[in-house]
VOPAGU-2260 file (C-alpha; in pm, 1 decimal, decimal comma):
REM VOPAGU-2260
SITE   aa  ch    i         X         Y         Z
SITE  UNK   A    0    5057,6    7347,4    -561,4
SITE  UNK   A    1    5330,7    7426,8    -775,6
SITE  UNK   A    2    5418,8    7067,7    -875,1
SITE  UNK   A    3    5008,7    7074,4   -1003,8
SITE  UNK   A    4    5057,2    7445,7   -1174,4
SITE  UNK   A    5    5386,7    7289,3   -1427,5
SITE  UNK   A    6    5186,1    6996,5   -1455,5
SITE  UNK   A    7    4866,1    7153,1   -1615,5
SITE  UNK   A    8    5099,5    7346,6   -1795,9
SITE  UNK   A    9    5271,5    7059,3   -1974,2
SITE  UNK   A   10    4924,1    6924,0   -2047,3
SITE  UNK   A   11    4866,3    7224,7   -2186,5
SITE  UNK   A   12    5150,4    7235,3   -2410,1
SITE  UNK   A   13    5055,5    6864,5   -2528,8
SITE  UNK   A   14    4727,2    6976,4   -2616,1
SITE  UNK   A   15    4870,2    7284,7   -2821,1
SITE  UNK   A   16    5104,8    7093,6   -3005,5
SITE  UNK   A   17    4826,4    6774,7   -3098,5
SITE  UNK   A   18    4610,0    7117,4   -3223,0
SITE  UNK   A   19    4948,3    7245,6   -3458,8
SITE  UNK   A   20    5006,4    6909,1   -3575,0
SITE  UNK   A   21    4621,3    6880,5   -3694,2
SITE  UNK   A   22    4651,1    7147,6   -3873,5
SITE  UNK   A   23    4957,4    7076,1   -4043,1
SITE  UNK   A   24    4788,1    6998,1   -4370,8
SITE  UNK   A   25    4695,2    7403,1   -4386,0
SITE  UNK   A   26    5058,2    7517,9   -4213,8
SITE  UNK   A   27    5217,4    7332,7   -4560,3
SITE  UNK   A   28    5040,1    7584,2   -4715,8
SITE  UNK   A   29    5053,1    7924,4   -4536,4
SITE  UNK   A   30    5439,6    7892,7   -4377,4
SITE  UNK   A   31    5575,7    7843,2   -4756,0
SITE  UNK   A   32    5302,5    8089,8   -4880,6
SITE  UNK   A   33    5251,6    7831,9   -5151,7
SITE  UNK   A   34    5035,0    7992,2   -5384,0
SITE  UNK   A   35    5052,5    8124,3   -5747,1
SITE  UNK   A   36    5317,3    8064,7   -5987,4
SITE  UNK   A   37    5614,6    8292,3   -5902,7
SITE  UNK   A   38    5815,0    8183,5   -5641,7
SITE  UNK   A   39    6121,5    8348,6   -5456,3
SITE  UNK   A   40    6418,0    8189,8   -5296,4
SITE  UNK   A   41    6244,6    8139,2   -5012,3
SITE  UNK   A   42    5927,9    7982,3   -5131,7
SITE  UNK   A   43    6147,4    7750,2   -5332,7
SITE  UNK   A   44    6375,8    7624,2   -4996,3
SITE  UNK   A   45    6000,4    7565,1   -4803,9
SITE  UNK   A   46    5836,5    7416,5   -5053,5
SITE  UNK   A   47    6093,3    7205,9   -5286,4
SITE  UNK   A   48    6239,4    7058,4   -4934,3
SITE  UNK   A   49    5862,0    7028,8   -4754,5
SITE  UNK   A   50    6038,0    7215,7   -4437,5
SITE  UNK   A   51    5689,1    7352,7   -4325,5
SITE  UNK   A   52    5618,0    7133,1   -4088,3
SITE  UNK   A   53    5968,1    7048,1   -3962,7
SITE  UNK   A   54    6003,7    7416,6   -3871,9
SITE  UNK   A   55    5662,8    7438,7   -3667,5
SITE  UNK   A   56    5769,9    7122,0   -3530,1
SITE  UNK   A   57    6108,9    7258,7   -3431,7
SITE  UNK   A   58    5985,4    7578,3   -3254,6
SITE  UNK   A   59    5710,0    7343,2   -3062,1
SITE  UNK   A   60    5995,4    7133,6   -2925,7
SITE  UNK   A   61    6188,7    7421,1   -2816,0
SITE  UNK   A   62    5949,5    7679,4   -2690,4
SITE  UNK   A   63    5610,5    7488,1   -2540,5
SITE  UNK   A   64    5783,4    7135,6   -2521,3
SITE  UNK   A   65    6130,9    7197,0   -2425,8
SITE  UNK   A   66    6053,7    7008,9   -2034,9
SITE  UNK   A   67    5881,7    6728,0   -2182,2
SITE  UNK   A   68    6173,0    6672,3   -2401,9
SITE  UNK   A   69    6406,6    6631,4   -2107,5
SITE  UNK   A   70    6175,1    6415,9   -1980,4
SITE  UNK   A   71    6131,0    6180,1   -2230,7
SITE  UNK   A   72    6510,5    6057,9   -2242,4
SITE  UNK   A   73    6509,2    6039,7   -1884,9
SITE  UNK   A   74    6210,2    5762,9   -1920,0
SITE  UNK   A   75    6380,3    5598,7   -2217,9
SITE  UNK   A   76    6596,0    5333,6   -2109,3
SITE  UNK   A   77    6832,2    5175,9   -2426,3
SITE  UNK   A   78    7062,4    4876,3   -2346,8
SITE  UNK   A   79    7475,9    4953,9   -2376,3
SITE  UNK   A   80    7401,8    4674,3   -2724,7
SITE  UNK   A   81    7158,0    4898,6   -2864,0
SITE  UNK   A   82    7327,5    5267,0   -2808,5
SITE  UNK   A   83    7637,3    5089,8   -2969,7
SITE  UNK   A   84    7413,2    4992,8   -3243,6
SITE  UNK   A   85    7250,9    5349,0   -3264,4
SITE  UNK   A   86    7600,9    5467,1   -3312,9
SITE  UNK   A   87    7750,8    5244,1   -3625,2
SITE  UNK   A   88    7377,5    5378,6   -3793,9
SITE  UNK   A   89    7482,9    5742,8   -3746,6
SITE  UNK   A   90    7845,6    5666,4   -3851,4
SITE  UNK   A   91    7722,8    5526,7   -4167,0
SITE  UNK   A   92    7527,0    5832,9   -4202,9
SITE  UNK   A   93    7811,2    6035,6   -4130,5
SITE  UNK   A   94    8022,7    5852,3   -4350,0
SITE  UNK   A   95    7773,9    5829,9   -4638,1
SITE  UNK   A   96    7716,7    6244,7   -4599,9
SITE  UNK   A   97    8119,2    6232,0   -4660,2
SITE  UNK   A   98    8230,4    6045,7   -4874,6
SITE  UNK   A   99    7921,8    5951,2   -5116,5
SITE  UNK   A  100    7642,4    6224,3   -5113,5
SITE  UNK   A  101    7682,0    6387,8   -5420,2
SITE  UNK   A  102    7466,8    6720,7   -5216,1
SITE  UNK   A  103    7553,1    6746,4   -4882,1
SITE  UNK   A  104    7294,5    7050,1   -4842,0
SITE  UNK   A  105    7009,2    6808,3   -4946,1
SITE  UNK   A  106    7139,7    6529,5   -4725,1
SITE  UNK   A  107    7184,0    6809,2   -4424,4
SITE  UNK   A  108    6744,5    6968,1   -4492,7
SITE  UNK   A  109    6661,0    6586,5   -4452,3
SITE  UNK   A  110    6863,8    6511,3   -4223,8
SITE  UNK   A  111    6717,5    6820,6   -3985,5
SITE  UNK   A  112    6385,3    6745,2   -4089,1
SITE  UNK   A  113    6438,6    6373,5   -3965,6
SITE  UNK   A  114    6586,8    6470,5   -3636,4
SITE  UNK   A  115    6376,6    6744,6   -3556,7
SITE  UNK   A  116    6061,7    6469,7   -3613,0
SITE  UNK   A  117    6204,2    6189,5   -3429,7
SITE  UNK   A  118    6238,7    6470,2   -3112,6
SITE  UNK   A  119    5893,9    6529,7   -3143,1
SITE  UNK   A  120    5789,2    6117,6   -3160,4
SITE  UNK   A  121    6019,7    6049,6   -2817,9
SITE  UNK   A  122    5836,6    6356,4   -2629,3
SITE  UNK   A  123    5453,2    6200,1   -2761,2
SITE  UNK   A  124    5567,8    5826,8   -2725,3
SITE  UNK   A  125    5656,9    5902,9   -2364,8
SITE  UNK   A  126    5394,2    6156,6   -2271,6
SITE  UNK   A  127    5048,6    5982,2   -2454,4
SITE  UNK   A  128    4942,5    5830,6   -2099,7
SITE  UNK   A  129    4940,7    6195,8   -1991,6
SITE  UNK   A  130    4673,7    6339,2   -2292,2
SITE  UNK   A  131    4272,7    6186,4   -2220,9
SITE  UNK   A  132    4098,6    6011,9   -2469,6
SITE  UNK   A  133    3877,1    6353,1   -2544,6
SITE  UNK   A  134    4232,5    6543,8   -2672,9
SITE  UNK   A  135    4339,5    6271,1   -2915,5
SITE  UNK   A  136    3927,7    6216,6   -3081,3
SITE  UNK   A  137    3981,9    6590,6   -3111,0
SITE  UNK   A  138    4315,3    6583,8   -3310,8
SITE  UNK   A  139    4127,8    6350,1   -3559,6
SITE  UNK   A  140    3854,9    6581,4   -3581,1
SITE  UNK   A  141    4061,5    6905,2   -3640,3
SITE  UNK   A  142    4279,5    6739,3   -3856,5
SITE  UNK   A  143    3973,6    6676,4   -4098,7
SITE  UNK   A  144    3842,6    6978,9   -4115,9
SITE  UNK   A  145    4203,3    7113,2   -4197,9
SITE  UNK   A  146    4224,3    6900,9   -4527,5
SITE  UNK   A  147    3897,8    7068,2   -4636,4
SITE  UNK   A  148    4038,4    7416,6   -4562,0
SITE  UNK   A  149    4349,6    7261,8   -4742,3
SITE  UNK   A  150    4143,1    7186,7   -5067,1
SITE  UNK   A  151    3975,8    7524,4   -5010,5
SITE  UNK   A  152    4314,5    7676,1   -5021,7
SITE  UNK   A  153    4372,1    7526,0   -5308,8
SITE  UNK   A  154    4078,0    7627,2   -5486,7
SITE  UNK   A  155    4083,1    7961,4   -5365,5
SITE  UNK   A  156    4425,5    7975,6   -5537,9
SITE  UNK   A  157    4324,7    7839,3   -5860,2
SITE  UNK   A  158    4086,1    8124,1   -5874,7
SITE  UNK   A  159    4341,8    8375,0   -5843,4
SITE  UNK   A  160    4568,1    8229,4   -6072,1
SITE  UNK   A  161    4393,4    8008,4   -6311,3
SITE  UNK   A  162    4617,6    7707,5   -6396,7
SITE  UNK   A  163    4729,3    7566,1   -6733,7
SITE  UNK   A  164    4711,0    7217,9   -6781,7
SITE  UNK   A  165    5028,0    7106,4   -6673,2
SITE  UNK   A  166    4995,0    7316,8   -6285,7
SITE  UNK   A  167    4695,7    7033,1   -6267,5
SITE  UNK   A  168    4960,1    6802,3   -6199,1
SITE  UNK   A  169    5255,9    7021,9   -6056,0
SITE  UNK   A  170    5120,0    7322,0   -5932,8
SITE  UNK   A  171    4965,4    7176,4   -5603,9
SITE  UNK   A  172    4999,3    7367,3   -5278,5
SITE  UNK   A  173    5183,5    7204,9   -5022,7
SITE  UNK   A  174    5334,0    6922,4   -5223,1
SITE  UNK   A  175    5496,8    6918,0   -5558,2
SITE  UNK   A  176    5286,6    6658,2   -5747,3
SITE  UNK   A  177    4887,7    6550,8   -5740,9
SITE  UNK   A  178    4950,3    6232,1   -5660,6
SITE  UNK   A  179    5116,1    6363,8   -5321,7
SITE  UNK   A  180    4855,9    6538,5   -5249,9
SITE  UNK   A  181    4637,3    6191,2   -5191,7
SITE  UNK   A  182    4825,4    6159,1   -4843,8
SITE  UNK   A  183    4582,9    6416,4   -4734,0
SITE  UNK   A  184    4264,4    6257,5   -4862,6
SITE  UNK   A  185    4357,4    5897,1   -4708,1
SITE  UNK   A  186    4411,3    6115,9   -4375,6
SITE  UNK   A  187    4071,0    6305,7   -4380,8
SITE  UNK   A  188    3888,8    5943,5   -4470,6
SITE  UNK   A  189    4060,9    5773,9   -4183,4
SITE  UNK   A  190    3944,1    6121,9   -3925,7
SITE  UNK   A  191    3550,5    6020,2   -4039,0
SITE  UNK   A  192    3610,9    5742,7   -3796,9
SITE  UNK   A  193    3653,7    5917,3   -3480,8
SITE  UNK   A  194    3303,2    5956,1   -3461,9
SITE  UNK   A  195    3191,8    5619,6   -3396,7
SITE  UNK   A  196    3136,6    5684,3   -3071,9
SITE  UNK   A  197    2810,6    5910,6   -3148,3
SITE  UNK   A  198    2475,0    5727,0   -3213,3
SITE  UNK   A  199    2291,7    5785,6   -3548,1
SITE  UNK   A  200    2270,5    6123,6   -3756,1
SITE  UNK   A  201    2520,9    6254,7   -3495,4
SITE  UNK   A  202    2787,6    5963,2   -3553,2
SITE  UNK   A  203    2687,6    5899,9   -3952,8
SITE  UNK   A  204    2660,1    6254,7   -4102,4
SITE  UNK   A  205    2985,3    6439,4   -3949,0
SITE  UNK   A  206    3168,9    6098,3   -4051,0
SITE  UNK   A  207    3000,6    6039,8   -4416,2
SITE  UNK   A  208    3109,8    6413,9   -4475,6
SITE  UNK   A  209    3486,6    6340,4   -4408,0
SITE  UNK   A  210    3501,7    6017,0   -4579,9
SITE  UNK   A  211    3320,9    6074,3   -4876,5
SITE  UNK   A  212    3568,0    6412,3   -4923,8
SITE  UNK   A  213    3850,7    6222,8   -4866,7
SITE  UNK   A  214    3719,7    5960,7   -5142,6
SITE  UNK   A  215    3596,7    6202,9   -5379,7
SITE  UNK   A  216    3910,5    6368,4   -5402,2
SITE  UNK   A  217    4106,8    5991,8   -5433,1
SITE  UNK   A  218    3880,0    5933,9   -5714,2
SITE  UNK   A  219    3860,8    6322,2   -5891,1
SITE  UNK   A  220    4237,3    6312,6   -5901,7
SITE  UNK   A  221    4285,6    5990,0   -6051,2
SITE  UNK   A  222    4496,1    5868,8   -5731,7
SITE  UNK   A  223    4493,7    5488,4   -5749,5
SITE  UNK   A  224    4761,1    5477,5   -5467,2
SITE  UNK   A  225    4544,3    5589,2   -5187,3
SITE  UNK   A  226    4235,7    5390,1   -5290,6
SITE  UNK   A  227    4467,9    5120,8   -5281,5
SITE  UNK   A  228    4574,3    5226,3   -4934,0
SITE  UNK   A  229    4192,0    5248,9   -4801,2
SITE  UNK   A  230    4074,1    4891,4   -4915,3
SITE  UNK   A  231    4393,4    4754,8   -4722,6
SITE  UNK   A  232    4301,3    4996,9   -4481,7
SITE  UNK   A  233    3978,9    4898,7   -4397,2
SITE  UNK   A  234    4033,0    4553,7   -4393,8
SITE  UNK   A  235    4271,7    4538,8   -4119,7
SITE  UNK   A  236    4025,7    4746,9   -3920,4
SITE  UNK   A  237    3716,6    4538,6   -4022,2
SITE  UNK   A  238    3948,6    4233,6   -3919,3
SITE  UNK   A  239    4097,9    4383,9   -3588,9
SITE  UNK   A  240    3783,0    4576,8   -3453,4
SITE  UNK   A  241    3507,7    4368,4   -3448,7
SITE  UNK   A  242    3290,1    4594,8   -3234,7
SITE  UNK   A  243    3287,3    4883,9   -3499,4
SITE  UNK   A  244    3205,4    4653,4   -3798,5
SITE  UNK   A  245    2887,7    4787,6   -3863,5
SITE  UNK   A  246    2955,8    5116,9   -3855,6
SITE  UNK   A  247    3288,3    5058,8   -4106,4
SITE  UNK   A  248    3064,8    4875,3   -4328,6
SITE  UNK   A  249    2823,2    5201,2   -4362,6
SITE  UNK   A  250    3076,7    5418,3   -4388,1
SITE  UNK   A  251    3242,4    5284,2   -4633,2
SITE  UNK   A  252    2974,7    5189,7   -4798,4
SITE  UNK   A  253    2834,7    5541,1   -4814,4
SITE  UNK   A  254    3131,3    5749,4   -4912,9
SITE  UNK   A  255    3175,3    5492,8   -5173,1
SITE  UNK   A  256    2836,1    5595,6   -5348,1
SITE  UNK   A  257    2845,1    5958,3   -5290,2
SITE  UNK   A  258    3184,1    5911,6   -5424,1
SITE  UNK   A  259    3122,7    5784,2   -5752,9
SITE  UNK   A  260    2788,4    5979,9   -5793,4
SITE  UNK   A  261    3034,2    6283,5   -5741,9
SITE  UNK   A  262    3277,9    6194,3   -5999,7
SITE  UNK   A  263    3034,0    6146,2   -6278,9
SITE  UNK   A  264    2927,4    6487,5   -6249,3
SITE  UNK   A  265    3291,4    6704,3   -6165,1
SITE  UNK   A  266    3461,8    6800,4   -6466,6
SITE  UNK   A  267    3799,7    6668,6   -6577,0
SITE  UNK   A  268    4055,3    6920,6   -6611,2
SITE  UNK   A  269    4348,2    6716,6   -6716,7
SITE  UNK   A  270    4408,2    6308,8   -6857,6
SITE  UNK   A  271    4600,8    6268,7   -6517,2
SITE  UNK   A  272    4249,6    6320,6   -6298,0
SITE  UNK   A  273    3958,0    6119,8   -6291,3
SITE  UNK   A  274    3755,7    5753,7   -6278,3
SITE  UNK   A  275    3861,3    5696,2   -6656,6
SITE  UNK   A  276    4217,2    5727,8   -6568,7
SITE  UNK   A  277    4192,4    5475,0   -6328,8
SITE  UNK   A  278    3985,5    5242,7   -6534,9
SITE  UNK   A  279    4252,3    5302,2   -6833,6
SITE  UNK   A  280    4517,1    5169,6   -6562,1
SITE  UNK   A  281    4353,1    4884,5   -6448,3
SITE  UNK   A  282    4258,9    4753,0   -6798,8
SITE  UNK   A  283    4597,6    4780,3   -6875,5
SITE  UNK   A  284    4667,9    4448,2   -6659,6
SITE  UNK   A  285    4858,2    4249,8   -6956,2
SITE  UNK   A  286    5115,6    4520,7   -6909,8
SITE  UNK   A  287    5232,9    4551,2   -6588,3
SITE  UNK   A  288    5424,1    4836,0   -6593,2
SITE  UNK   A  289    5141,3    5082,0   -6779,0
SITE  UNK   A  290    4950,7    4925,1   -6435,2
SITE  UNK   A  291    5264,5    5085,3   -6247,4
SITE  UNK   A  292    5307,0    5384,1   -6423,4
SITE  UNK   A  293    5616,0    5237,2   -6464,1
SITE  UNK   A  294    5712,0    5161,7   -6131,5
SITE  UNK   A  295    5868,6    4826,6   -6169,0
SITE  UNK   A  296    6148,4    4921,2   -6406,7
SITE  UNK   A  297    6244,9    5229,8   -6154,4
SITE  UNK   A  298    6240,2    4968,4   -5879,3
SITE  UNK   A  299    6480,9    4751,3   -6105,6
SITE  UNK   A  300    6725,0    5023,1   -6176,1
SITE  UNK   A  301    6716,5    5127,6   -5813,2
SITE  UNK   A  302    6834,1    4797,6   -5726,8
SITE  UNK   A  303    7072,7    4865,2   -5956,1
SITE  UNK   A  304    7264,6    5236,4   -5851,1
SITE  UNK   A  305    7175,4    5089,1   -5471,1
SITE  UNK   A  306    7437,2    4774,6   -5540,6
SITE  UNK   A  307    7717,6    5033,1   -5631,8
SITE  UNK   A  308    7695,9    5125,0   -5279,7
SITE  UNK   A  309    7574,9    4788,0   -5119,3
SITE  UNK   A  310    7694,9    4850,4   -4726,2
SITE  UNK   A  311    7649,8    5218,1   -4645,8
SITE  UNK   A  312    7422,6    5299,1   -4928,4
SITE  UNK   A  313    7434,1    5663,0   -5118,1
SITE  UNK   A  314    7354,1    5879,5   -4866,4
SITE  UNK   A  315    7004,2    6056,5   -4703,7
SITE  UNK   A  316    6766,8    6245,7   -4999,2
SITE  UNK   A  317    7092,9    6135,9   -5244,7
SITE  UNK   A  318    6805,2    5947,9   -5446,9
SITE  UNK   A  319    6690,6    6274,2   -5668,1
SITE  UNK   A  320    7071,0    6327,1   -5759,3
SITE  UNK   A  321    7167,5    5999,4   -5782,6
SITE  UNK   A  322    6927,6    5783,4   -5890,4
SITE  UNK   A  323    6812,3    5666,2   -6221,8
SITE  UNK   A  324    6898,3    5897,8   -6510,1
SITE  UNK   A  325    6538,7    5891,9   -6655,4
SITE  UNK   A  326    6381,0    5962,9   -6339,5
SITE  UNK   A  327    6640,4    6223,1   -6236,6
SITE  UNK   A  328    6452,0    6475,1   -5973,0
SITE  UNK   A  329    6190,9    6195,0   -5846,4
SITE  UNK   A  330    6214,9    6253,8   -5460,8
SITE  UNK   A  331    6236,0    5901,0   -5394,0
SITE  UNK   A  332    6213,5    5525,2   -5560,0
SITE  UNK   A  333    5826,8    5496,9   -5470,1
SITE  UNK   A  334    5884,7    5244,9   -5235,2
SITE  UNK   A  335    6027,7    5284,8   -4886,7
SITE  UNK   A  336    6195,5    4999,0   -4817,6
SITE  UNK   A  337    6431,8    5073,7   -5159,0
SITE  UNK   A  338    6447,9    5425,1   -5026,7
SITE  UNK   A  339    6596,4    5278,5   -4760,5
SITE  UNK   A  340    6801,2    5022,9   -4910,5
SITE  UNK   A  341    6961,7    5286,5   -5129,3
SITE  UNK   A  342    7006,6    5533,6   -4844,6
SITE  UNK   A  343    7181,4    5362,0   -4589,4
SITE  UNK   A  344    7255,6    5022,2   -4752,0
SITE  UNK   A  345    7216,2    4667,5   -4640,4
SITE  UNK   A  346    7384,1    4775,2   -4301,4
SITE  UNK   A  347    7167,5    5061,0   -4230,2
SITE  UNK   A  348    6854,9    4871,4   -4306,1
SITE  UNK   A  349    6970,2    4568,2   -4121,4
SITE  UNK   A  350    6967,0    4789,3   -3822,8
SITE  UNK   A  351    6653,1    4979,3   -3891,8
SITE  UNK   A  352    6456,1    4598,2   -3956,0
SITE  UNK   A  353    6631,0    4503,5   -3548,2
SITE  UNK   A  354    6487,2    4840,9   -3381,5
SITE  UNK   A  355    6160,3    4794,3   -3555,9
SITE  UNK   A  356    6114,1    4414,3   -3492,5
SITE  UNK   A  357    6290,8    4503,3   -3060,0
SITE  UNK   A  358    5985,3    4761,8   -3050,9
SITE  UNK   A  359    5689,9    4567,5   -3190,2
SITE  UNK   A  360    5866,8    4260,6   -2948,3
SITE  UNK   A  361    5795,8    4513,7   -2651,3
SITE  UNK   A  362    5496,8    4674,3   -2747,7
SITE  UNK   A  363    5140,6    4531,4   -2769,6
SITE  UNK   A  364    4807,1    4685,0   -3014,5
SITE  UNK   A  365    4581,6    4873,4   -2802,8
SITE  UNK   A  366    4291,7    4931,5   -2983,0
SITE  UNK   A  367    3990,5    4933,8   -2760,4
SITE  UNK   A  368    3899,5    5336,4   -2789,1
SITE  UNK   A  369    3700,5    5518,5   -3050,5
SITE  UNK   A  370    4031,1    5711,4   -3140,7
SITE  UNK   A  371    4203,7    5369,8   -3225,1
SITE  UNK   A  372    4038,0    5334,6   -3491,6
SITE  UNK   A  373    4142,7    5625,1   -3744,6
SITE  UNK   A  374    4462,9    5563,7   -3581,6
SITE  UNK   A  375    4489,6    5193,2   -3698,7
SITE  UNK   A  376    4347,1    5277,0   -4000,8
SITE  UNK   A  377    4543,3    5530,6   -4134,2
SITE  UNK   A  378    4859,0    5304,5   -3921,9
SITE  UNK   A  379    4745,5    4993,6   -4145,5
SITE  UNK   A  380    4672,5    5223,6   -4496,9
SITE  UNK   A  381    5031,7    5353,2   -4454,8
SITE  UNK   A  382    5190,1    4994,5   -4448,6
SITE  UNK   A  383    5088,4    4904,4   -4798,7
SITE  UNK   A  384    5143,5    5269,2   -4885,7
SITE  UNK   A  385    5455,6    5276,5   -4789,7
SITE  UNK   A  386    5542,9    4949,9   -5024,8
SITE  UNK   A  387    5419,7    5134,6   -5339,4
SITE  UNK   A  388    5505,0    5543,5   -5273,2
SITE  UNK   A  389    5700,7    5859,8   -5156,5
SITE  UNK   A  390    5473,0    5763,7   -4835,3
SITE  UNK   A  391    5745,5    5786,2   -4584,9
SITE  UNK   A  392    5883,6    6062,2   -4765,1
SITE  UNK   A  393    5678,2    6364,6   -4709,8
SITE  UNK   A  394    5658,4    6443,8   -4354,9
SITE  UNK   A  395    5266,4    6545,2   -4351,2
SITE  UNK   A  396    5207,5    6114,5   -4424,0
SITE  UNK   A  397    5529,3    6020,2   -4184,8
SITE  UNK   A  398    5402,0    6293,5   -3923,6
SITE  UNK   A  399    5012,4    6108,9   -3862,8
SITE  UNK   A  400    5161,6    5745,0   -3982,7
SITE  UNK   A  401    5381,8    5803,7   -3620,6
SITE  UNK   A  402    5108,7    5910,5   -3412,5
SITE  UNK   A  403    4885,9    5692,6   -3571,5
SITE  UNK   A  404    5131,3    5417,8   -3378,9
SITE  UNK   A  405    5193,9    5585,3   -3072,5
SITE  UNK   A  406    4818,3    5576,1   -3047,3
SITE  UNK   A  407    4741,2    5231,2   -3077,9
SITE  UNK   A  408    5068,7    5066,5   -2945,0
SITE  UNK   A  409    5171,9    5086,5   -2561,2
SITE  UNK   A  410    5474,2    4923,5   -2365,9
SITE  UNK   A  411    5415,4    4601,8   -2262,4
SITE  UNK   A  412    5409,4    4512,3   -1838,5
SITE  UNK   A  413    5735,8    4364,1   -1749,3
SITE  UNK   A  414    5694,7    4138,2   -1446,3
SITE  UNK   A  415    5899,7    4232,3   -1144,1
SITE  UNK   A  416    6045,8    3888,2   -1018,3
């Protein structure tokens, strides 16, 4: 009886922490208290360091998840090669924080906010055979309807302190730049999928509603990025899940139109939003780097500072101290694998590229389930996101690019001889 009573319980405190993660989108907003334009000490910490969610992560681990966490390394087995590999990556972190980090309080926020998450990935990638198939649908679902209380938020704040034209681009709640904020509309797009499993108006309306905010917003603000991100994305689901073809071609299809319809009609309240914007990009083709807002001469110079320190690399969140002088305060490169690259050098990435190839090696794509296929969605939108932007930066995009995994990949069977 008892054994059944802690049980429930740790079901329980699954399900509450798949509800706080869902509505992460709104905690980046009300934890910080990011609103207006005067902000004290505090607001700056929360929202210049994007510690909201880390922190509601944190006290999840250690008040409603602190068995499961126990738990999960007990199920984890690692090979005596691998924990001696885990340990040269965290002395090159150690020795990177120093004897190269140029701010050692940056490199210590990150480095919390990192540790803190991958606690939380270990306690769901060990316990997801425990939560049914009606608790993960539902995290999709909440986590939709949290982005539109996000832009609501948002709105609402406008109202109460109208912006100039610059806090169109900079004044965002939750993030630090509009372009960050498109991590939220690819998320709400891929949570219109969950309802495939509904016939007709029931399945199409809830969905169109989600996807066609999640595009409207893409296109309003001008975000090129994650429109990118959803044609890659829905290929690889239109390629991997045959059954739900139909469906992704209607939704797409529909969101699309009410999408652009939309945009003709919103105003424009800065040259940085908007279908023209993205047009003007586009036509720029003969010049590749108006196409990349000047992305491939920071990737160059990255290259660049990251060779002064090719083993070890400069350090974790170094990049907005350290890296190019005309980009000075950029978060990261736009590109995670030269945020990596110039973080922990060719070592460090070396060993990130063996744990990531030694889990896909044991792992195999599960996608048979209606809540597979936001997951591989948004999983398959975040791998050319990644390539291009701060995607695996931010820990709102890293937070559902993680789950999104840990749905759709499970450990393969080993044969017992």
């Amino acid at each position: 009886m008892a054994s059944a009573i802690e049980k429930n319980n740790n079901i329980s405190a699954i399900s509450l922490s798949l509800l706080i993660i869902a509505l992460s989108p709104i905690i980046s907003i009300i934890l910080p208290w990011d609103f207006g334009t005067a902000h004290n000490l505090y607001q700056q910490m929360m929202s210049n360091n994007s510690l909201a969610i880390p922190i509601a992560m944190f006290a999840l681990i250690f008040i409603a998840l602190k068995d499961e966490l126990s738990d999960s390394f007990g199920k984890m087995k690692i090979s005596k090669i691998d924990k001696i590999l885990l340990f040269l990556f965290f002395l090159i972190l150690i020795y990177s924080f120093l004897f190269v980090s140029v701010n050692r309080l940056s490199a210590l926020i990150s480095g919390y906010a990192i540790a803190v998450q991958f606690l939380f990935f270990c306690i769901f990638y060990t316990s997801i055979k425990k939560i049914e198939t009606i608790q993960l649908e539902r995290f999709w679902i909440v986590l939709g309807f949290s982005i539109i209380i996000y832009a609501g938020l948002w709105a609402i704040d406008y109202m109460i302190v109208p912006p100039n034209e610059k806090d169109w681009v900079v004044r965002i709640p939750g993030v630090t730049n509009i372009r960050w904020a498109g991590f939220f509309w690819v998320a709400i797009f891929a949570s219109g999928m969950v309802f495939v499993k509904y016939d007709g108006a029931k399945r199409f309306i809830p969905a169109i509603i989600f996807g066609a905010f999640g595009l409207t917003m893409l296109v309003w603000t001008g975000t090129r990025g994650g429109l990118l991100a959803i044609a890659f994305g829905m290929l690889a689901s239109f390629i991997m899940m045959k059954q739900y073809r139909k469906f992704l071609f209607a939704y797409s299809l529909g969101a699309s139109i009410i999408a652009l319809s939309l945009s003709a009609v919103l105003p424009i309240p800065n040259p940085q939003y908007g279908l023209q914007r993205i047009e003007t990009k586009i036509a720029s083709s003969e010049n590749i780097e108006k196409v990349g807002s000047g992305r491939t001469l920071l990737w160059k110079e990255t290259l660049n500072i990251a060779a002064e320190a090719p083993i070890m690399g400069h350090g974790i969140d170094q990049f907005q101290f350290m890296g190019p002088t005309r980009t000075r305060g950029f978060k990261g490169p736009h590109s995670f694998p030269l945020q990596i690259l110039f973080s922990v050098g060719l070592l460090g990435t070396i060993l990130l590229l063996y744990a990531v190839t030694k889990i896909l090696i044991h792992h195999k794509l599960n996608i048979e389930k209606p809540h597979h296929l936001p997951a591989l969605f948004f999983a398959s939108a975040g791998c050319i996101y990644l390539i291009y932007d701060n995607f695996l930066y931010y820990p709102f995009p890293v937070t559902i690019f993680i789950m999104s995994l840990i749905m759709i990949f499970s450990q393969k069977q080993v044969a017992k001889a």
